[in-house]
MIVEX-58553 format. One record per residue: residue number from 1; residue in one letter; x, y, z of N, C-alpha, C in turn. Coordinates in nm, 4 decimals, always signed. Each point is the difference from the previous one (the first is absolute). Layout:
<recs>
NUM, A, X, Y, Z, X, Y, Z, X, Y, Z
...
</recs>
This chain:
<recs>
1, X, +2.1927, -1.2422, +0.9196, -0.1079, +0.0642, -0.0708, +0.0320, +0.0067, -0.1489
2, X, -0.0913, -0.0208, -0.0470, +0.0041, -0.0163, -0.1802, -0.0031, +0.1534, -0.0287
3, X, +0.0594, +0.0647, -0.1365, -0.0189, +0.1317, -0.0906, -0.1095, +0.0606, +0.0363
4, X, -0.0872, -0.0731, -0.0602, -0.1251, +0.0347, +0.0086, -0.0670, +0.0585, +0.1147
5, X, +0.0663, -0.0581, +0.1067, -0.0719, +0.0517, +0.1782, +0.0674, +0.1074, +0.0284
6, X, +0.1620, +0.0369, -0.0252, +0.0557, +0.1036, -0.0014, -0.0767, +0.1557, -0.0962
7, X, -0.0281, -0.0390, -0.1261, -0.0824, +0.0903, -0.0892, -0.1079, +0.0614, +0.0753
8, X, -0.1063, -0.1150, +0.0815, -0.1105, -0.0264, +0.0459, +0.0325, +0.1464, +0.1300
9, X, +0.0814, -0.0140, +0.0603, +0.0131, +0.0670, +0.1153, +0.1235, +0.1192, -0.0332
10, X, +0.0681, +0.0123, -0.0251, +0.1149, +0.0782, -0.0210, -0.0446, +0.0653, -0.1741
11, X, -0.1072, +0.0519, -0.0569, -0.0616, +0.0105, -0.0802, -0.0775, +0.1275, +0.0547
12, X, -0.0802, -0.0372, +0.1243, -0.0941, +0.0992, +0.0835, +0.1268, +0.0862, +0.1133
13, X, +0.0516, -0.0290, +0.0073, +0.1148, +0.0837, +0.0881, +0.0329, +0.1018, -0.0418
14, X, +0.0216, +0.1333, +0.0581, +0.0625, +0.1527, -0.0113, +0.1404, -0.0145, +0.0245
15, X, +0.0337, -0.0601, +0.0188, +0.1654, -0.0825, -0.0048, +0.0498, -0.0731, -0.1535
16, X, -0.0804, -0.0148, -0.0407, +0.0321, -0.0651, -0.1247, +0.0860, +0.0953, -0.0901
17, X, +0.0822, -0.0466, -0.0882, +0.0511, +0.0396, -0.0945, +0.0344, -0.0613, -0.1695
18, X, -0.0295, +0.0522, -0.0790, +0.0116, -0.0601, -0.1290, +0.0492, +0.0032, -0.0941
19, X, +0.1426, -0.1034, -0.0243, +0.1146, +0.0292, -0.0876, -0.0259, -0.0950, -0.1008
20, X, +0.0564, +0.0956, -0.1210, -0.0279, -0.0834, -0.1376, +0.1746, -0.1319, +0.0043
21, X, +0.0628, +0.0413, +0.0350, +0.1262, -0.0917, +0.0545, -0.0852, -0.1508, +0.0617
22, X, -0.0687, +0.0381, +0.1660, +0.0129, -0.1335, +0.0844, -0.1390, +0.0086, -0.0134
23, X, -0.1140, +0.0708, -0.0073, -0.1569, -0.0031, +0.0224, -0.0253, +0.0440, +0.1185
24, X, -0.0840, -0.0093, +0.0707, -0.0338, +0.0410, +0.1521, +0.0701, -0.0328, +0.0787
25, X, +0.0621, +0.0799, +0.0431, +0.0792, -0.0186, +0.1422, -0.0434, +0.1145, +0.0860
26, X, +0.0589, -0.0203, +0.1724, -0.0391, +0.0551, +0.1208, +0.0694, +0.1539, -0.0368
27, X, -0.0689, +0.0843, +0.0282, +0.0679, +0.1103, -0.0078, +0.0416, +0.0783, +0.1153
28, X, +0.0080, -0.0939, +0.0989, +0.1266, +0.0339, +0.1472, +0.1383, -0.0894, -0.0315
29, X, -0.0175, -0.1331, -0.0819, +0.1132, -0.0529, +0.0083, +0.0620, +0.0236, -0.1600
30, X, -0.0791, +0.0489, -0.0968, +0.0491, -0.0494, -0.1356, +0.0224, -0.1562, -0.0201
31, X, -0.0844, -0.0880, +0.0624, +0.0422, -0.1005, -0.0097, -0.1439, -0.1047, -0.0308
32, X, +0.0214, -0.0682, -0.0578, -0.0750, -0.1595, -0.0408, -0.0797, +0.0385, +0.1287
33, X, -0.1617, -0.0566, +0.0246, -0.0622, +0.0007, +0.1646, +0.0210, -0.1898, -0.0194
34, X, +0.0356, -0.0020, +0.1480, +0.0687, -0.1207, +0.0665, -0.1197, -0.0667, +0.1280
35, X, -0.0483, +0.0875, +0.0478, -0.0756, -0.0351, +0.0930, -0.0768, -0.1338, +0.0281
36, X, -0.0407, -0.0814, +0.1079, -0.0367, -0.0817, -0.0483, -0.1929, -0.0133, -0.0162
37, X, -0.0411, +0.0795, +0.1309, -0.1768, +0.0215, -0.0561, -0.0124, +0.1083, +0.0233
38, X, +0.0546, +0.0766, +0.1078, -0.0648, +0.1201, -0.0175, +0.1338, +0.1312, +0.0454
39, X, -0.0090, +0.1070, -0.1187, +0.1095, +0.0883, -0.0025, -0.0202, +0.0771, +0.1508
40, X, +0.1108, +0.0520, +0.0812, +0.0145, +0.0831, +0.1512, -0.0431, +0.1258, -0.0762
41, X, +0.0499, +0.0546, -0.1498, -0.0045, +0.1271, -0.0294, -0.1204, +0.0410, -0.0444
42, X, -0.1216, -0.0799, -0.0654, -0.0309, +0.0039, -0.0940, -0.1406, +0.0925, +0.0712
43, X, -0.0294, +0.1137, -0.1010, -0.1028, +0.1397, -0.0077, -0.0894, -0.0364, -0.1105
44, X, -0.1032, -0.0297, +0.0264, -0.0884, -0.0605, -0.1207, -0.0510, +0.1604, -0.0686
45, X, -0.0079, +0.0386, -0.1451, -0.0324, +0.0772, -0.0657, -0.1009, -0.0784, -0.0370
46, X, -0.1499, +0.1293, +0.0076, -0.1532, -0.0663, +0.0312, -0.0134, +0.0761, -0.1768
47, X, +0.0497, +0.1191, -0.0584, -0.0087, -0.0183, -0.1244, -0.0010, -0.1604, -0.1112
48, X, +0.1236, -0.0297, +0.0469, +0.0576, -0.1178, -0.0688, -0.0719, -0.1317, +0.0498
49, X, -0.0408, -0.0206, +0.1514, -0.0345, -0.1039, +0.0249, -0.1881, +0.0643, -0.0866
50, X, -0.0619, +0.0675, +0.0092, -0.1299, +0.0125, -0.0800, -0.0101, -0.0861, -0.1615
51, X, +0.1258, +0.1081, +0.0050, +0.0370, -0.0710, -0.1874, -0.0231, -0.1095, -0.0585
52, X, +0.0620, -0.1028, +0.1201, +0.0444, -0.1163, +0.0028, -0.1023, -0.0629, +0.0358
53, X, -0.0867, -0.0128, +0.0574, -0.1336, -0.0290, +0.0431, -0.1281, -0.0003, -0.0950
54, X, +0.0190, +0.0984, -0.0713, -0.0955, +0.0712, -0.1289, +0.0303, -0.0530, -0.0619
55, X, +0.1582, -0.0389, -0.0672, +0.0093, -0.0279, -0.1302, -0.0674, -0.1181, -0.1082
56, X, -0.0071, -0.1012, +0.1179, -0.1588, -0.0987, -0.1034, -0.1241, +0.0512, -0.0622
57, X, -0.0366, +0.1161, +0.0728, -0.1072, +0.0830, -0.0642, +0.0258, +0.0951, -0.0751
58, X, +0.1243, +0.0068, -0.0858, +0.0312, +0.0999, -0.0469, -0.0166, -0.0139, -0.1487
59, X, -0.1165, +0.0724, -0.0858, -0.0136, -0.0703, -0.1209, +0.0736, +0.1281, -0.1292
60, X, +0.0663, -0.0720, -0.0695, -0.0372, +0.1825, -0.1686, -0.0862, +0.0041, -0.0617
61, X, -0.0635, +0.0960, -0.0984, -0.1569, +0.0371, +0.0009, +0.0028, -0.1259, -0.0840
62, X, +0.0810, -0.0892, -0.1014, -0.0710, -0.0644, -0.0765, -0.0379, -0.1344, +0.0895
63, X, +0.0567, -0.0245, +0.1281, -0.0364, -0.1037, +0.0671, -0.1818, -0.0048, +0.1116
64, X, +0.0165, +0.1451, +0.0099, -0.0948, +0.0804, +0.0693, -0.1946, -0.0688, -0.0795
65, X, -0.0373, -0.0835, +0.1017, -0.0967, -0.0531, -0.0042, -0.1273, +0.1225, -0.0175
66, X, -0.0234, +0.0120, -0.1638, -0.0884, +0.1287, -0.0456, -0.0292, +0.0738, +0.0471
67, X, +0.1514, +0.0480, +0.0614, +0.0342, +0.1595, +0.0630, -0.0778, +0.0287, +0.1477
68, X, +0.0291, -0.1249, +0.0848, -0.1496, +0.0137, +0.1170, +0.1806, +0.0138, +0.0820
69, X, -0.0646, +0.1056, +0.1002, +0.1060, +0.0250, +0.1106, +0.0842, -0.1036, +0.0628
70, X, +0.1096, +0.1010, +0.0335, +0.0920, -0.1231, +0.1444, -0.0244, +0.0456, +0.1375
71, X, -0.0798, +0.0873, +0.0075, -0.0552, +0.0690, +0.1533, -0.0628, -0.0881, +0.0424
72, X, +0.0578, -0.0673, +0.1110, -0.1615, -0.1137, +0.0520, -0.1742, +0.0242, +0.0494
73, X, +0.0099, +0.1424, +0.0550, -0.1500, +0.0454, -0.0022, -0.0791, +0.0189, -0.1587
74, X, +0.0577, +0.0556, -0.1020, -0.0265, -0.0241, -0.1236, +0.0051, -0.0838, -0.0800
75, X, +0.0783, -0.1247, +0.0179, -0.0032, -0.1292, -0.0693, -0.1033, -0.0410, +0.0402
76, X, -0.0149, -0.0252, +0.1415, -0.0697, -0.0706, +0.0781, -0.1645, +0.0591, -0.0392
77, X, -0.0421, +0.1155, +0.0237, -0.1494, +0.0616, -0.0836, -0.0253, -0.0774, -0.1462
78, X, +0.1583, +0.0120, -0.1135, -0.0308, +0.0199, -0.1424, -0.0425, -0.2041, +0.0036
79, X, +0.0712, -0.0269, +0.0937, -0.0361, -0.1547, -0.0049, -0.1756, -0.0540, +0.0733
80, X, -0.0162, +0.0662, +0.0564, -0.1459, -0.0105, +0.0656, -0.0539, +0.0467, -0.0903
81, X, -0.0240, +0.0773, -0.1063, -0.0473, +0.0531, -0.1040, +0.0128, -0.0560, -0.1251
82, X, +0.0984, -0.0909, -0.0369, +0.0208, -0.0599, -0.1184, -0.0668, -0.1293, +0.0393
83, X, -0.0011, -0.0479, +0.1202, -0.0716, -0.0898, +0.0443, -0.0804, -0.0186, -0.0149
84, X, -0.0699, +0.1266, +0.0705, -0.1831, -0.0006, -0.0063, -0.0503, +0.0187, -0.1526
85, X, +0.0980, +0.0705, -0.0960, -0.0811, +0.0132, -0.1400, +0.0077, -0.1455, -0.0375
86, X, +0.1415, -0.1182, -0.0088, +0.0246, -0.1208, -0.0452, -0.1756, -0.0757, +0.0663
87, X, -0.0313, -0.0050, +0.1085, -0.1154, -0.0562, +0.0921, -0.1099, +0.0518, -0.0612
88, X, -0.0283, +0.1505, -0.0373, -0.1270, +0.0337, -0.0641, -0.0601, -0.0720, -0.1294
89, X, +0.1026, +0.0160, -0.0750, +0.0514, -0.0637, -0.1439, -0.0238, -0.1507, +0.0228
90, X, +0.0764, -0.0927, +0.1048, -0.0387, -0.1248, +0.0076, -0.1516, -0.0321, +0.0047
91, X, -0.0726, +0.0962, +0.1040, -0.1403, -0.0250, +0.0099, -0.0895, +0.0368, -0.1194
92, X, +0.0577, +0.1444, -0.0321, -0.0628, -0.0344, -0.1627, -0.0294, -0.0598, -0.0766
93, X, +0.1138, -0.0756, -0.0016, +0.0123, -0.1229, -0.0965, -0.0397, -0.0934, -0.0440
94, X, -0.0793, -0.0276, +0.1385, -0.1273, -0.0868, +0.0485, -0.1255, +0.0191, -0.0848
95, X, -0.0230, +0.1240, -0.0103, -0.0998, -0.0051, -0.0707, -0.0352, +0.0568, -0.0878
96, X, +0.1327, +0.0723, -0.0929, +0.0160, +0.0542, -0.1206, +0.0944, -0.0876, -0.0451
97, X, -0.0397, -0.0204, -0.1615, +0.0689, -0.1257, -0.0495, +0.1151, +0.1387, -0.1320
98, X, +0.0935, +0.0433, +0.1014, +0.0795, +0.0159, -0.1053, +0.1108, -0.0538, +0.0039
99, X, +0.0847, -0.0492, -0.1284, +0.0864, -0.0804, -0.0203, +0.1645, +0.0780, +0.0790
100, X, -0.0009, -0.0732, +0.0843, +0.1614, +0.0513, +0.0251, -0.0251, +0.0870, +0.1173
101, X, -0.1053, +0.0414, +0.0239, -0.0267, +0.0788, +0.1386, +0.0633, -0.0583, +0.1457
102, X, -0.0308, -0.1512, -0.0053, -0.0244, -0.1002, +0.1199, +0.2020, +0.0157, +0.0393
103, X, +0.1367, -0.0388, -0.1301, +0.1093, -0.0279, -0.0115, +0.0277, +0.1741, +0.0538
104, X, -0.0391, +0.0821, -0.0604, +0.0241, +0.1495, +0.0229, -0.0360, -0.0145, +0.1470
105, X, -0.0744, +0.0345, +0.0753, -0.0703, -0.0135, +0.0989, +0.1006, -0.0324, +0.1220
106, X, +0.0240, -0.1585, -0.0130, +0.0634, -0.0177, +0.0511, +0.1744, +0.0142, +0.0850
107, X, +0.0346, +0.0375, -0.1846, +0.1545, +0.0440, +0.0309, -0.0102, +0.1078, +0.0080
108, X, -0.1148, +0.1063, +0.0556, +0.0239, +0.1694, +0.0511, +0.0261, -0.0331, +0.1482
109, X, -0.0715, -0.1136, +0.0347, -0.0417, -0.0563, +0.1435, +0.1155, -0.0453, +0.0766
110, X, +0.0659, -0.0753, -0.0543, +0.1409, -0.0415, -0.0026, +0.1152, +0.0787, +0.0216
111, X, -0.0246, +0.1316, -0.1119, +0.1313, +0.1010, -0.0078, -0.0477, +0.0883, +0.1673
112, X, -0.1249, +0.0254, -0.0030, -0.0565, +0.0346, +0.1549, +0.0727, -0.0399, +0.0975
113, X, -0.0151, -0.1218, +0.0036, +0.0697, -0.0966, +0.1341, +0.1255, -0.0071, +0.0193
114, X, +0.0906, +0.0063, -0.1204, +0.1120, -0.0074, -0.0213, +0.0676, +0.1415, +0.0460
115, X, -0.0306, +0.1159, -0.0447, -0.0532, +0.1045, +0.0452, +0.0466, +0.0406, +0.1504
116, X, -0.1545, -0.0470, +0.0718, -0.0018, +0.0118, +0.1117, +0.0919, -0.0453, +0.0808
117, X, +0.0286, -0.1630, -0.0501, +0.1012, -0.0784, +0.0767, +0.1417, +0.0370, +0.0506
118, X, +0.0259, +0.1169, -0.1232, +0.1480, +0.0439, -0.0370, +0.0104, +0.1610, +0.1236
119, X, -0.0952, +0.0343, +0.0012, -0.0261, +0.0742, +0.0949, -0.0008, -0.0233, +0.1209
120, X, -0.0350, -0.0993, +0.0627, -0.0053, -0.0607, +0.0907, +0.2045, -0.0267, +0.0743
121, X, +0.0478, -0.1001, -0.1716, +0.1302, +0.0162, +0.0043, +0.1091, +0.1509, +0.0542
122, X, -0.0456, +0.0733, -0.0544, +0.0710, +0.1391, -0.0150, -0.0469, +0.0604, +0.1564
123, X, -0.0785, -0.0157, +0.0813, -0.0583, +0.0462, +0.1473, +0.1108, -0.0510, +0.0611
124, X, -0.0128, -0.1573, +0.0124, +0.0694, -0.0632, +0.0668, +0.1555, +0.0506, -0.0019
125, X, +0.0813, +0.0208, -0.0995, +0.1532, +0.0574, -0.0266, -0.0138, +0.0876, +0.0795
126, X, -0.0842, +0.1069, -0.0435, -0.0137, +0.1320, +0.0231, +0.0303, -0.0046, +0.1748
127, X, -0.0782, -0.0996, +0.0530, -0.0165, -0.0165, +0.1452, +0.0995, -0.0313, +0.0579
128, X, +0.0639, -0.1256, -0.1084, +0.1866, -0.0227, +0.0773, +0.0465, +0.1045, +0.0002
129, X, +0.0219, +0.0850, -0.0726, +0.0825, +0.1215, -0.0165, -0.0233, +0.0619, +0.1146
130, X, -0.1301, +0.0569, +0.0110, -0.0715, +0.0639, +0.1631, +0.0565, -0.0703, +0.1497
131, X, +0.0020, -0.0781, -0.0458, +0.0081, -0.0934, +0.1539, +0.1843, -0.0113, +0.0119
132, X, +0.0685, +0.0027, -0.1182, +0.1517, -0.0167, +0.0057, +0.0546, +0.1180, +0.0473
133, X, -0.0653, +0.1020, -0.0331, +0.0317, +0.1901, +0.0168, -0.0770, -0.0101, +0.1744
134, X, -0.1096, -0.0494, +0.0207, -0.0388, -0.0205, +0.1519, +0.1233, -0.0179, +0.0697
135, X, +0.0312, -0.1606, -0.0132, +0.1320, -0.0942, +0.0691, +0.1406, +0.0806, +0.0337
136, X, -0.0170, +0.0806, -0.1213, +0.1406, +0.0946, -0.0157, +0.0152, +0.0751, +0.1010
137, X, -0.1017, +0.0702, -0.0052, -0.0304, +0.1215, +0.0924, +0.0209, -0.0491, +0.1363
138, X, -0.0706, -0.0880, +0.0171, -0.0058, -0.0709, +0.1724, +0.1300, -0.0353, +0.0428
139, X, +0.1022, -0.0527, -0.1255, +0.1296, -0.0638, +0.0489, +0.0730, +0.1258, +0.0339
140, X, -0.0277, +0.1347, -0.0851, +0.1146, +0.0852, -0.0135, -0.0268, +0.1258, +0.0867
</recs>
């Protein structure tokens, strides 16, 4: 197993431990994790595994797409709504000749969808997370 798959899994573990010396190591053995796919010890922490799941959606305000939520029931509305104004505006456009309306119009329509889409994204995590805390439960 590559670094990276160790991080990947021994990262979400309540076993984990984290030394500025070696980096993450097992915190039953103090030692490097060796395993080859899957740890005998390993207690998944659903804090950490959330984290880890979220963290693609995780924006700072200056990245924060004109301050519209990361809640997916509220993205998901503010995007059906930026939508429908981008769509009103398009049809307008049609038959009011103002300059720049039609380009406006469109990219409200766009940030809508984009919007919505991202919402859509953020359910789905949300759901691994649900269904991993399910699995847990059933195994344990």
């Amino acid at each position: 197993m590559t670094n990276e798959n160790y991080l990947s899994i021994c990262g979400t573990c309540k076993n984990r431990k984290l030394t500025l010396k070696s980096g993450l190591l097992c915190g039953l053995t103090d030692a490097k994790p060796s395993f080859t796919e899957t740890c005998p010890e390993y207690l998944q922490d659903n804090e950490e595994r959330k984290q880890q799941i979220m963290k693609p959606f995780e924006r700072t305000a200056s990245e924060t797409l004109w301050g519209l939520s990361i809640k997916p029931d509220t993205l998901k509305t503010q995007g059906l709504l930026i939508a429908a104004i981008g769509l009103g505006g398009t049809l307008l456009s049609t038959t009011v000749d103002i300059a720049g309306l039609l380009s406006l119009s469109i990219g409200t329509l766009i940030v809508g969808v984009l919007a919505y889409r991202k919402s859509q994204q953020i359910e789905k995590a949300l759901k691994q997370i649900e269904d991993e805390k399910l699995e847990e439960n059933i195994k344990g």
